[in-house]
TILUM-334297 format. One record per atom (N, C-alpha, C): x, y, z. Coordinates in steps of 0.001 Angstrom, whole numbers, padded with zeros to 6 digits, always signed. Layout:
TILUM-334297
XYZ...
//
This chain:
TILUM-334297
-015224-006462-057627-015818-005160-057916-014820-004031-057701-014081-004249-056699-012790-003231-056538-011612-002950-057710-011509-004028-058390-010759-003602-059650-011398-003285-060818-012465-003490-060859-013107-003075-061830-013203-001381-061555-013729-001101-060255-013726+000240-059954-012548+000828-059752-011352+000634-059928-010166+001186-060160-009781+000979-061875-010537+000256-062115-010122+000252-064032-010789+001431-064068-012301+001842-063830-013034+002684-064172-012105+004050-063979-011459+004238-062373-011096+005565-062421-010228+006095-063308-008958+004293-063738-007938+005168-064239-008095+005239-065397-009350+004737-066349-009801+005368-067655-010709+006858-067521-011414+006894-066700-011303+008142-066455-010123+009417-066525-009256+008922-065943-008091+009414-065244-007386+009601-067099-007405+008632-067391-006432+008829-068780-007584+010074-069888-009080+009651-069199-010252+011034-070544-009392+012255-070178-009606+012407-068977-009147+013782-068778-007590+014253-068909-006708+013130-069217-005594+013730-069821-005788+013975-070789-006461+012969-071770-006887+013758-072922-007560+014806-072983-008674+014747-072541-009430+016409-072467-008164+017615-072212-007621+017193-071421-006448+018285-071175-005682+018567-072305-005127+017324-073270-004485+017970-074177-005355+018630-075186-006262+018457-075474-007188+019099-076394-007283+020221-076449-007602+020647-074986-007642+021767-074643-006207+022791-074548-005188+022066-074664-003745+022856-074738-003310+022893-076351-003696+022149-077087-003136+022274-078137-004587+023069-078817-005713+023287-078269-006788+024250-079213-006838+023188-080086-007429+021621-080138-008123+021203-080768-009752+020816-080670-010030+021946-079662-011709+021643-079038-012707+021940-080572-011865+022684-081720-012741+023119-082546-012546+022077-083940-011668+021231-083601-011299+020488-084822-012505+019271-085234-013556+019138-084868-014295+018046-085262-015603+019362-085504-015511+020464-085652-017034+021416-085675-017802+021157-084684-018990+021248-085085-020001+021403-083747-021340+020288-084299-020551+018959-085053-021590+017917-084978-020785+016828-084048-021340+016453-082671-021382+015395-082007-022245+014288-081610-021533+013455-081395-020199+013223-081350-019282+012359-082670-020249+012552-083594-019381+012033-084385-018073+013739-084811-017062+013441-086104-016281+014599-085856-016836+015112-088136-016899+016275-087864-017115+017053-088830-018694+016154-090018-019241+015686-089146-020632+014937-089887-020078+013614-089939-019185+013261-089902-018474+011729-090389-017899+010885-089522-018090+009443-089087-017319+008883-088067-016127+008477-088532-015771+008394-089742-014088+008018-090198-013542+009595-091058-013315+010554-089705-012706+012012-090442-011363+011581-090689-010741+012746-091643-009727+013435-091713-008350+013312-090999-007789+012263-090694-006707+011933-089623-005538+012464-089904-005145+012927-091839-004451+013591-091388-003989+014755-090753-004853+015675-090317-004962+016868-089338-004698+016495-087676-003321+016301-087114-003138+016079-085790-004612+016450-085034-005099+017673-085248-006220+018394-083957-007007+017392-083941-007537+016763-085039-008517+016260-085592-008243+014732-084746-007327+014302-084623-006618+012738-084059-007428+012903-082598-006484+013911-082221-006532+014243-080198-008273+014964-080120-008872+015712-080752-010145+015671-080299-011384+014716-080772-011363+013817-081842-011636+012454-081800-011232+011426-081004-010102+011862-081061-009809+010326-079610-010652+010894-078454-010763+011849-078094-011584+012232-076778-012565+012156-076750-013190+012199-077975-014906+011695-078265-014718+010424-077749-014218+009579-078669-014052+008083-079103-014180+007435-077221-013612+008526-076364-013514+007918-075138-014296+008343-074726-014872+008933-074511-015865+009286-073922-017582+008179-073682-017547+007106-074502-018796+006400-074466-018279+005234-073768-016768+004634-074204-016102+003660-073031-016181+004056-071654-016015+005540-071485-016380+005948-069696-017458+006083-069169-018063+006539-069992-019686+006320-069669-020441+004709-069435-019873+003954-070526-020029+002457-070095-020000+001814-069225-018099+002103-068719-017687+001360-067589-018262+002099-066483-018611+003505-066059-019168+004265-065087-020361+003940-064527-020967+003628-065756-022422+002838-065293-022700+001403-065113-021462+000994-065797-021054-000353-065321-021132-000729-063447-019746+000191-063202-019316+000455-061976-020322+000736-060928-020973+001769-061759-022050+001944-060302-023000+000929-059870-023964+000555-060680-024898-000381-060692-024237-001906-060010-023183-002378-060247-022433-003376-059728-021774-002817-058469-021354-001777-058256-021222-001387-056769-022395-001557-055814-023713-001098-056344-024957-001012-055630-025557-002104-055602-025541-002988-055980-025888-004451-056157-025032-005211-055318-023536-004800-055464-023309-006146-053960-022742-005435-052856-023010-004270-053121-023161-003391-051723-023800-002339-051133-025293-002516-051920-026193-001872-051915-026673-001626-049885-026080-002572-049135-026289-002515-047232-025435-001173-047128-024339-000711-047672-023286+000363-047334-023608+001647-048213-024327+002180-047055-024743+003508-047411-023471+004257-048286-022238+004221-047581-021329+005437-048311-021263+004998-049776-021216+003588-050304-021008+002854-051570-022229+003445-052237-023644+003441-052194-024382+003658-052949-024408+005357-052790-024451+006227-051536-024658+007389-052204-023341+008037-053264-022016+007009-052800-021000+007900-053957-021399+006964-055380-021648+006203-055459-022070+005408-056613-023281+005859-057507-024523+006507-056644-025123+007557-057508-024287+009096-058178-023792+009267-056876-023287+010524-056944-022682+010612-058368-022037+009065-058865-020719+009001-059887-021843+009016-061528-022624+008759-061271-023677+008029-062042-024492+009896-062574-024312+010623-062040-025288+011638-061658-024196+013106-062326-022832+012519-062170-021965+013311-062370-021947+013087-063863-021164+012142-064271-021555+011732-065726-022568+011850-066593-023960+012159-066211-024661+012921-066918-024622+014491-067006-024043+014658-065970-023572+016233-065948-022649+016898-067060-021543+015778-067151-020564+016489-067522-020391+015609-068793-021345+015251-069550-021327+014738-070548-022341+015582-071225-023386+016089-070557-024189+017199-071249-023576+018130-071626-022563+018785-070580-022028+020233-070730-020596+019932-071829-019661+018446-071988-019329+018459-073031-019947+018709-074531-021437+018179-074441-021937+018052-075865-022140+019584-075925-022702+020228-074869-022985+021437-075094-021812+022499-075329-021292+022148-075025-019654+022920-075626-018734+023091-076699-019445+021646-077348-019008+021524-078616-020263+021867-079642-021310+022164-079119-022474+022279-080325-022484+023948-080194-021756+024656-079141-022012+025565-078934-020653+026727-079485-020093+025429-079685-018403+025980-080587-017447+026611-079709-017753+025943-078010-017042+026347-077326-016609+027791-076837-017486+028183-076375-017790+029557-076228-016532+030005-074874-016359+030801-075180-015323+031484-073260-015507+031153-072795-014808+030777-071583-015404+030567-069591-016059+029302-069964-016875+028766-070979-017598+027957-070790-016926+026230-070432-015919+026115-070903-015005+024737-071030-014684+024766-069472-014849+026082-068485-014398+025813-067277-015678+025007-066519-016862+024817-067178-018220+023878-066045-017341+022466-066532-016659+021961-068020-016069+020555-068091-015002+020567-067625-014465+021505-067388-012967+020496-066711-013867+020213-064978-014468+021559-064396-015180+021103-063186-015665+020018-062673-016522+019585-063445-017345+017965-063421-016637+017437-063826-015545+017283-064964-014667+015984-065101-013806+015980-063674-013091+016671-062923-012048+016600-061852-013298+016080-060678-014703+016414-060247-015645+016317-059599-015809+014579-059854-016281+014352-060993-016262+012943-061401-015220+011979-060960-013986+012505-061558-012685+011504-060918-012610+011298-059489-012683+012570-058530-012871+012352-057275-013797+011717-056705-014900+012038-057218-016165+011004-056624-015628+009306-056974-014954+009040-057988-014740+007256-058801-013865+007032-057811-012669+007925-057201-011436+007846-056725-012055+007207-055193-012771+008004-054672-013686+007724-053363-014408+006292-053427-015423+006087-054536-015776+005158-054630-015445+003882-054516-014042+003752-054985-012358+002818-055381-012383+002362-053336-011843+003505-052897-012098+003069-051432-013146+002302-051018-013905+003066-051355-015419+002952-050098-015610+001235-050428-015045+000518-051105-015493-000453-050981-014310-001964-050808-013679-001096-050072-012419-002025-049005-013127-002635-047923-012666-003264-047537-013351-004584-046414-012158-004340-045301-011069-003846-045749-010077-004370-044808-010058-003037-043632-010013-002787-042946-009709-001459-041607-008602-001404-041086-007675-000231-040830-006780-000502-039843-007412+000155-038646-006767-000281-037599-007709+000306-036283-006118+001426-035775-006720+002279-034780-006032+003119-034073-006612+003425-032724-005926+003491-031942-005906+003538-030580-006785+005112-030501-007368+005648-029338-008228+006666-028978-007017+007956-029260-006156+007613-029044-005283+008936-028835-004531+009084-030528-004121+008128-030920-003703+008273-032570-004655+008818-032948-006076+008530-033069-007035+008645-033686-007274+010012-033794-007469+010705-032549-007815+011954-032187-006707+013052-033136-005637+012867-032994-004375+013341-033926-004570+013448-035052-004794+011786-035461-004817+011879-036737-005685+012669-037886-007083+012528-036916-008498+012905-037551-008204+014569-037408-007606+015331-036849-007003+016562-036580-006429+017181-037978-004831+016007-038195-004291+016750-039309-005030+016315-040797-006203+015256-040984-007044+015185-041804-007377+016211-042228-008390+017072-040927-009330+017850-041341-008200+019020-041929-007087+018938-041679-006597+020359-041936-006028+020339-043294-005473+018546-043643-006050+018437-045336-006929+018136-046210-008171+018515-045298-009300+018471-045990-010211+020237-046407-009389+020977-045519-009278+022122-045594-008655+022846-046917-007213+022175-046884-006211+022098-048165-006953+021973-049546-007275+020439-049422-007173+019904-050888-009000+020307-051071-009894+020942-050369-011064+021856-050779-010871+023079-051708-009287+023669-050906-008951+024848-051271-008398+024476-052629-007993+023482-053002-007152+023335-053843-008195+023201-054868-009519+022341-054923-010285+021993-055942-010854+023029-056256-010967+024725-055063-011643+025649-055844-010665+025877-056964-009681+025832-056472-008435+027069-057420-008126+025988-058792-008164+024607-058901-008417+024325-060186-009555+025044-060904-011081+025029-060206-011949+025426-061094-011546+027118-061171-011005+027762-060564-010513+028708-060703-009515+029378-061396-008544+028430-061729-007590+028447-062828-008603+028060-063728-009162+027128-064398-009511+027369-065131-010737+027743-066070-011028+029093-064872-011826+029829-065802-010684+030606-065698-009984+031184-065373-008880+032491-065583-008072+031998-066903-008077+030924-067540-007370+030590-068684-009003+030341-069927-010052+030246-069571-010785+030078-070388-011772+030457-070544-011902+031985-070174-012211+032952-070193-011345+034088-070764-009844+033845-070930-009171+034794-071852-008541+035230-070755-008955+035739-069945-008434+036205-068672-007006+036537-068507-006455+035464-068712-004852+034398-068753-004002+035927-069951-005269+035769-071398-004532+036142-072215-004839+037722-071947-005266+038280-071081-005453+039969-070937-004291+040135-070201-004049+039413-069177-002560+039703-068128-001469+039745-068801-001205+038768-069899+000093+038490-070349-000139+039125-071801-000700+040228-072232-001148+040349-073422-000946+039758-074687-002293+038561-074646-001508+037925-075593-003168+037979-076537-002926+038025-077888-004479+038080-078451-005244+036954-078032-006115+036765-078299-007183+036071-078413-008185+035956-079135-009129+034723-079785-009872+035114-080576-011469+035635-079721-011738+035115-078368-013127+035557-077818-012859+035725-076409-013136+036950-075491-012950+036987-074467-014294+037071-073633-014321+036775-072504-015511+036651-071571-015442+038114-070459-013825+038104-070777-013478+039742-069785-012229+040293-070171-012362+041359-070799-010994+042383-071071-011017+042791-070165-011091+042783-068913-010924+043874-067840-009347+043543-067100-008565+044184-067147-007192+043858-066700-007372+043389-064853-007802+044498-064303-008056+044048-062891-008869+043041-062430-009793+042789-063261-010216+041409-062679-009316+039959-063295-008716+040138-064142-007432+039461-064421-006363+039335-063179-006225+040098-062890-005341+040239-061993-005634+039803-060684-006923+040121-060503-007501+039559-059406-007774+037910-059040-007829+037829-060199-007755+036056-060119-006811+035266-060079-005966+035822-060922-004225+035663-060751-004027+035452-059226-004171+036885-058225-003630+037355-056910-004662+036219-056724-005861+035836-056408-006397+034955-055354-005986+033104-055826-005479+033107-057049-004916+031873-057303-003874+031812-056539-003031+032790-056526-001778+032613-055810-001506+032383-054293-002384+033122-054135-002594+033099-052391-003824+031791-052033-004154+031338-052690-004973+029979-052702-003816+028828-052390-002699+029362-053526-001731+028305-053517-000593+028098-052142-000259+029149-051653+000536+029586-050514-000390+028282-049339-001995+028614-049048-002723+028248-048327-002512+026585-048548-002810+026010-049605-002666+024788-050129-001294+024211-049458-000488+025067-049836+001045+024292-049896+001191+024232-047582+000744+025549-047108+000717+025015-045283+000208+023846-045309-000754+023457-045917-002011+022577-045222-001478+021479-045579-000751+021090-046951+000435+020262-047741+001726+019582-046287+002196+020173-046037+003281+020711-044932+003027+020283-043978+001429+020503-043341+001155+019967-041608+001111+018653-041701+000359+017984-043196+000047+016862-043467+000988+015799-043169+002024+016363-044016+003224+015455-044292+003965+015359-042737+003512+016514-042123+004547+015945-040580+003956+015310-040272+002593+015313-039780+002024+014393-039155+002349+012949-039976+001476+012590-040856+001405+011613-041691+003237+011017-041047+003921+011904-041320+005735+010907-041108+005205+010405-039671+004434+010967-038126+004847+010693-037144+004111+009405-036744+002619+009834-037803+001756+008355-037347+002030+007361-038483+003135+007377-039109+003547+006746-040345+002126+005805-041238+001312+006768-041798+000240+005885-042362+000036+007365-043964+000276+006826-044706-000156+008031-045871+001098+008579-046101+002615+007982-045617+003149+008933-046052+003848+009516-047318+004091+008254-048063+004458+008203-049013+003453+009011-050108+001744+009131-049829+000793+009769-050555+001200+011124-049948+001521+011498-048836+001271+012906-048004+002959+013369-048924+003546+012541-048865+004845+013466-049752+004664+013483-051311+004073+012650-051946+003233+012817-053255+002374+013996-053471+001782+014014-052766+000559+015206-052773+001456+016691-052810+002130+016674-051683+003195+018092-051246+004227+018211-052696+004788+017159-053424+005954+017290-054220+004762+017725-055231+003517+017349-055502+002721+017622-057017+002081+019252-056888+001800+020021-055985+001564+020709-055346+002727+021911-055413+003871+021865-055528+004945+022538-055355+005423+022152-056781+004900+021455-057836+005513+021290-058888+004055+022128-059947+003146+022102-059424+002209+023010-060070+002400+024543-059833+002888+024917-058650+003309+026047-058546+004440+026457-059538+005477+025739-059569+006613+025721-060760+005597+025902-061595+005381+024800-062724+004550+025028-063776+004145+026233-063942+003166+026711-063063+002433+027946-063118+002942+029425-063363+004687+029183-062758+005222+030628-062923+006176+030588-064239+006369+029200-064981+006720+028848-065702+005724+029502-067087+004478+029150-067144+003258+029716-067749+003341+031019-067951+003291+032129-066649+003528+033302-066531+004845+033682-067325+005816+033290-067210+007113+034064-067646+007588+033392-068741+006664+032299-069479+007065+031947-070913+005634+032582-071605+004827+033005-071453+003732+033684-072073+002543+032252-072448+002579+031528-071290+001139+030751-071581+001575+029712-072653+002887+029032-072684+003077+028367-073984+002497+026583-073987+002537+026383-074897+001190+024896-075006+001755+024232-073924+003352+023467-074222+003636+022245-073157+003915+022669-071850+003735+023885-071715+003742+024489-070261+002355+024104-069695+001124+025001-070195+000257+025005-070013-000809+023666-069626-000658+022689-070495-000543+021032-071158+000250+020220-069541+001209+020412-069052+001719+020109-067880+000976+020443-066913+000443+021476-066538+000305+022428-065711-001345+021323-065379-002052+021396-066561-003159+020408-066254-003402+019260-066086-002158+018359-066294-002002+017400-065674-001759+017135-064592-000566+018130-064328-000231+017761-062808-001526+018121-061916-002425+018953-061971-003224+018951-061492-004336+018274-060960-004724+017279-062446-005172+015795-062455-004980+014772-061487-003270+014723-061899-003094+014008-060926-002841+014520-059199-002930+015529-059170-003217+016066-057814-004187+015372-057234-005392+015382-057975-006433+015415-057538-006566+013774-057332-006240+012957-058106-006153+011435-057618-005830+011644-056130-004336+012149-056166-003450+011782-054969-004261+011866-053450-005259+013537-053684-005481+013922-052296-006770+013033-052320-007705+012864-053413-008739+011286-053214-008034+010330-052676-007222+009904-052989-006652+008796-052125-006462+008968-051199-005656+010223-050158-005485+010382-049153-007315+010426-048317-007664+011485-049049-008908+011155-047835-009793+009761-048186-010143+009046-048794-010275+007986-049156-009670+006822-048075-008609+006534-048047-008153+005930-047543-008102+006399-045825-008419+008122-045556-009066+008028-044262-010440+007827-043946-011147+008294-044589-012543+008030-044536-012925+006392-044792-012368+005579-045267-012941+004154-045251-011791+003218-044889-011030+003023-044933-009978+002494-044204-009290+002768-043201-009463+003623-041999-009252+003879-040865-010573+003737-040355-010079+002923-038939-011218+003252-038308-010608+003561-036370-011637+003996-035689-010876+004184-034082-011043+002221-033447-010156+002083-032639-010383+000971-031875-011244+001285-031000-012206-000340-031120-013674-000159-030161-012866-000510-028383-011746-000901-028841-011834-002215-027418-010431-001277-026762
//
C-alpha cells in the first residue's frame, strides 16, 4: 500500500507541474469552457501547442482522481485501526473533490481573476495531505532518547512555523499573480484585473517578501539542528537550497518583467518545496518516535 501511495503522490506531483505550465504559458483558455472534454470534442486540434498542455491536464486529471480514491479506500481498509491513516486518507479523498470542482469551475467560468488562486491552493493542500499520507503508513520508528527528543521536537516546531508560513505565501503569491496584481506593479497590460490599485500591489509584494526573509530563519535553525541530530539532513538542506532558489526566481520575475520561463520555474520550485517540507514533517510526525525504556 506504501508504493502505491507514493505512485499516487508523484502523479499528483507531475498534475501540478502541469497545471503550472498551463498556467505560465496562458493555456487555461485553450480548450473554451466545455469540460472536460477540450473545445466540445475529445480528439481537438493538436496542432495548437496551448491546446496539447491544457488537454494533457484534463487528460490527467481523471488518472488522479482514480488512483486518489484508489489510495484512500485501500489505505483505510488495511489500516483502518490507525487513526492518523484514515483521518489523512479522508482528508485526501475530501480534497479532491474540492479542487476538482473549483477546476471545472474555472474553466466553465473562463477563468475569471484571483480565481485560479482557490486551484493552485487545493492542488498544493492535496499534495501535502498524499505526501503525509505516504508516511503515515510506515511501520518502521526510529526511537530517540528523552533529551534528543526534546531538541528535536523544538527545532520541528520552529519548521513547522516556517513551512506554515511558507504555504500561506504560495497561496499568496498566487493570488498577487492571478489577480493581475503582479501585472499593476510591473506595468504590464492585462486582459482582466481583480485590482488596479497600485498599493495594494505593493502590499502584497512587501508581505511576500518579508514572509520570505521569515521562511528562509526558520530554513536555517532547521538545517543546524537537523546537521547536529543528523536525521533529515540531507531533506533540511533540500528544503533551505529550494527556498533560497525561489527567492532567486522571484527577483528574477521582478526585474525581467514576469517573463513565462521565469515565472513557469518559479512554480515549480515551489511544488517541489512543498514535497520536500511534507517529507520533513512527515517523516517527524510518523517515523520518530521518543524511547519508552
Amino acid at each position: 500500500m506504501k508504493k502505491f501511495s507514493v505512485l499516487t503522490t508523484f502523479v499528483t506531483f507531475l498534475a501540478l507541474i502541469l497545471g503550472n505550465l498551463v498556467v505560465a504559458t496562458k493555456s487555461g483558455d485553450a480548450c473554451g469552457t466545455t469540460w472536460p472534454v477540450c473545445n466540445g470534442s475529445i480528439f481537438p486540434d493538436i496542432t495548437n501547442y496551448h491546446v496539447i498542455i491544457e488537454y494533457s491536464h484534463r487528460l490527467m486529471v481523471p488518472l488522479l482522481a482514480m488512483l486518489t480514491f484508489i489510495n484512500a479506500v485501500g489505505a483505510i481498509y488495511k489500516h483502518r485501526e490507525r487513526r492518523s491513516v484514515f483521518i489523512l486518507a479522508v482528508m485526501s479523498l475530501g480534497m479532491l473533490v474540492f479542487q476538482s470542482l473549483i477546476g471545472g469551475l474555472n474553466v466553465l467560468l473562463g477563468t475569471p481573476p484571483g480565481f485560479t488562486t482557490l486551484d493552485v491552493t487545493f492542488s498544493q493542500i492535496l499534495l501535502l495531505i498524499l505526501v503525509l499520507l505516504s508516511y503515515s503508513l510506515h511501520t518502521k520508528k526510529v526511537e530517540l532518547d528523552k533529551t534528543s527528543w526534546s531538541t528535536v521536537s523544538q527545532s520541528y516546531r520552529a519548521f513547522l512555523i516556517g513551512f506554515s508560513i511558507y504555504m500561506v505565501q504560495v497561496i499568496l503569491g498566487a493570488f498577487f499573480k492571478h489577480s493581475a496584481a503582479s501585472n499593476v506593479m510591473l506595468d504590464i497590460p492585462a486582459m482582466e484585473y481583480l485590482t488596479k490599485s497600485e498599493s495594494i500591489a505593493n502590499m502584497l509584494y512587501s508581505l511576500h517578501w518579508v514572509a520570505t526573509v521569515v521562511i528562509f530563519v526558520a530554513a536555517i535553525w532547521f538545517v543546524i539542528y537537523a546537521s547536529k541530530f543528523k536525521y533529515h539532513i540531507t531533506l533540511s538542506w533540500l528544503y533551505l537550497i529550494s527556498i533560497l532558489l525561489n527567492a532567486v526566481v522571484g527577483f528574477v520575475i521582478v526585474v525581467t518583467g514576469n517573463v513565462v520561463i521565469a515565472s513557469s520555474l518559479h512554480m515549480i520550485l515551489s511544488t517541489i518545496t512543498t514535497v520536500i517540507g511534507g517529507c520533513i514533517l512527515g517523516g517527524y510526525w510518523f517515523k520518530l518516535q521518543k524511547r519508552t525504556v
